[in-house]
C-alpha positions as CSV (number, residue, x, y, z in Angstrom):
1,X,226.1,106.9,185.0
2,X,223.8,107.2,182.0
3,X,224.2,103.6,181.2
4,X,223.8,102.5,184.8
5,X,220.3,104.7,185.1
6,X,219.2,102.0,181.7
7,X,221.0,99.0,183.5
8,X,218.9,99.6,186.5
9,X,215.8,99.0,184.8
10,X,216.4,96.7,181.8
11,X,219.6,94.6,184.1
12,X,219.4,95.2,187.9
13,X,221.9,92.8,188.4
14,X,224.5,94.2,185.9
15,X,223.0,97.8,186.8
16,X,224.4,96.4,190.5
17,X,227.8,95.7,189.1
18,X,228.6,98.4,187.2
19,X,227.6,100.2,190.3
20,X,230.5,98.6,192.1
21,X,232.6,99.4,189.9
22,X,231.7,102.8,189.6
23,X,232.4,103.3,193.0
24,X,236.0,101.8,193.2
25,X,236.6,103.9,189.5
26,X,234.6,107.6,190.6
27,X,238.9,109.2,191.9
28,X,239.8,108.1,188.4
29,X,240.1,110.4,185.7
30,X,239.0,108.3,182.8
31,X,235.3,108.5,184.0
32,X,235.8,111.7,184.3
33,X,237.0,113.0,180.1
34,X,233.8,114.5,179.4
35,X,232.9,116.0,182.6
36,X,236.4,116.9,183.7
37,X,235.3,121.1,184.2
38,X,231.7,120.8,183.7
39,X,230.5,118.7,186.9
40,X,226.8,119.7,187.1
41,X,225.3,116.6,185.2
42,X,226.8,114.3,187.6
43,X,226.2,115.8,190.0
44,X,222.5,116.2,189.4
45,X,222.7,112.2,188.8
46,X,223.8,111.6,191.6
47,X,219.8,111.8,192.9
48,X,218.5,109.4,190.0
49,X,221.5,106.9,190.8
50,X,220.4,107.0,194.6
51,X,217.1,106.2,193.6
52,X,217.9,103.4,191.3
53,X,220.0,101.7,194.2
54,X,223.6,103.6,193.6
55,X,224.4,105.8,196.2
56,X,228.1,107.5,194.3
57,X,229.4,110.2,196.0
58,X,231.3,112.8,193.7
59,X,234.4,113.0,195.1
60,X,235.0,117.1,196.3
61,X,237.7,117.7,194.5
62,X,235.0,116.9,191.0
63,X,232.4,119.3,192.4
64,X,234.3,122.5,191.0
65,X,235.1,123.8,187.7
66,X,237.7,126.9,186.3
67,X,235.6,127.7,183.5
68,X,234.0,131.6,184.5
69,X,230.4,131.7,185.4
70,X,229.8,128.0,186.1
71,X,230.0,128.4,189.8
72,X,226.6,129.9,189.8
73,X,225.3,126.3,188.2
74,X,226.9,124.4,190.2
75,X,225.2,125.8,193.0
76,X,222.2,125.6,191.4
77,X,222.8,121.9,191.0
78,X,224.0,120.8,194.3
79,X,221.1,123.2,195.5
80,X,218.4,121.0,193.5
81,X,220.6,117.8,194.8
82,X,220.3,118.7,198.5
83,X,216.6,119.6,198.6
84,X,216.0,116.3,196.5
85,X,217.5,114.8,199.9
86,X,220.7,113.8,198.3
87,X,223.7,116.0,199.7
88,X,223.6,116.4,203.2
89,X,220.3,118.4,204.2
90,X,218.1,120.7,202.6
91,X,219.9,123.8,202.3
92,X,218.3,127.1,204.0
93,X,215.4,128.6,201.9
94,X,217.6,132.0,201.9
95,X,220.6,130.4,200.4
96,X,218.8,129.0,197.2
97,X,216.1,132.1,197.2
98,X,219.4,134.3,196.6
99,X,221.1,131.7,194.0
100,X,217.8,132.3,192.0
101,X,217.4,136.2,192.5
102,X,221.2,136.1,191.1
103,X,220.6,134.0,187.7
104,X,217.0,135.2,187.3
105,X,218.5,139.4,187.7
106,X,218.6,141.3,184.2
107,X,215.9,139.1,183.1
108,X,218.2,136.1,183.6
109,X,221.4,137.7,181.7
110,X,223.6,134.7,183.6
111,X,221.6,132.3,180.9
112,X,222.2,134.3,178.3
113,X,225.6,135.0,178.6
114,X,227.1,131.7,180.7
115,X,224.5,128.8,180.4
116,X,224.9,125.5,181.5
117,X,228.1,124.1,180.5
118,X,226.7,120.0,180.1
119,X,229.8,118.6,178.6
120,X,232.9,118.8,176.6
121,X,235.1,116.7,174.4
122,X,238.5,114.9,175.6
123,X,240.3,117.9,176.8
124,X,243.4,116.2,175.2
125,X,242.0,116.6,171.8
126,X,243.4,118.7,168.9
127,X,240.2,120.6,169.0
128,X,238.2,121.4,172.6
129,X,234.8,121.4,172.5
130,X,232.3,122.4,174.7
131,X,228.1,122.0,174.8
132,X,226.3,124.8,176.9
133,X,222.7,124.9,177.0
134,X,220.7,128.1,178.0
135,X,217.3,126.0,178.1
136,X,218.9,123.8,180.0
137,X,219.4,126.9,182.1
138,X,215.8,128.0,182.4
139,X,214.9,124.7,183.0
140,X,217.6,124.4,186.1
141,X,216.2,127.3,187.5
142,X,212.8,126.5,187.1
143,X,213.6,122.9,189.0
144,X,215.1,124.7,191.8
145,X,212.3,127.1,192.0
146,X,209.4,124.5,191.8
147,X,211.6,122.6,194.3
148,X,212.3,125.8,196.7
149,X,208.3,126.6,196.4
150,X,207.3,122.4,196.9
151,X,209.4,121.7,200.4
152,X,209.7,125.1,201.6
């Protein structure tokens, strides 16, 4: 996805191909070792690749994670997606008012203690690995706020 978003501006034409190939590849697990339980940066791709001419569709079954506390920011990123026009409607105001009363309560304790889960390692490896990012967090939320505010 990363390397598509660079394609589309320095390669259009390869940008277009690795499009297609994305989309008969998106099922496959492969293209899916660093994001296999942390969905929300694809996700929130999914609006820059529409933009740059590749409209992928996470498949359902990639939208959901096991790891505790990440539903909240997945939410939060499907929220942003869908007022961005990306995901099938704008959501109601109510919905994402509620999604940011919930991570912003305790003065925003759900950063604190279960940011942002970005990306992990192969979850075959020896060693797991995992990347969380509480500004990453702040800065979700503000998006979604400055979003909620802008079209609402």
């Amino acid at each position: 996805m990363h390397l598509l978003l660079f394609l589309a501006k320095a390669n259009p034409p390869e940008s277009r191909a690795l499009c297609a190939a994305l989309q008969r590849t998106i099922t496959e697990d492969r293209i899916w070792v660093y994001y296999e339980v942390a969905p929300l940066i694809p996700i929130l791709r999914q609006v820059d690749l529409a933009k740059a001419g590749c409209p992928l569709q996470i498949p359902p079954s990639r939208l959901k994670t096991t790891v505790p506390g990440q539903d909240a920011w997945i939410a939060a990123g499907l929220g942003l997606s869908r007022l961005l026009g990306e995901n099938g409607g704008r959501p109601a105001a109510s919905e994402i008012t509620a999604l940011l009363r919930q991570l912003a309560k305790d003065d925003f304790a759900a950063i604190r203690h279960s940011p942002p889960l970005l990306y992990h390692n192969d979850m075959t490896a020896k060693n797991s690995r995992f990347y969380w990012s509480e500004d990453f967090g702040y800065a979700l939320w503000l998006r979604l706020h400055f979003e909620t505010l802008h079209r609402g």
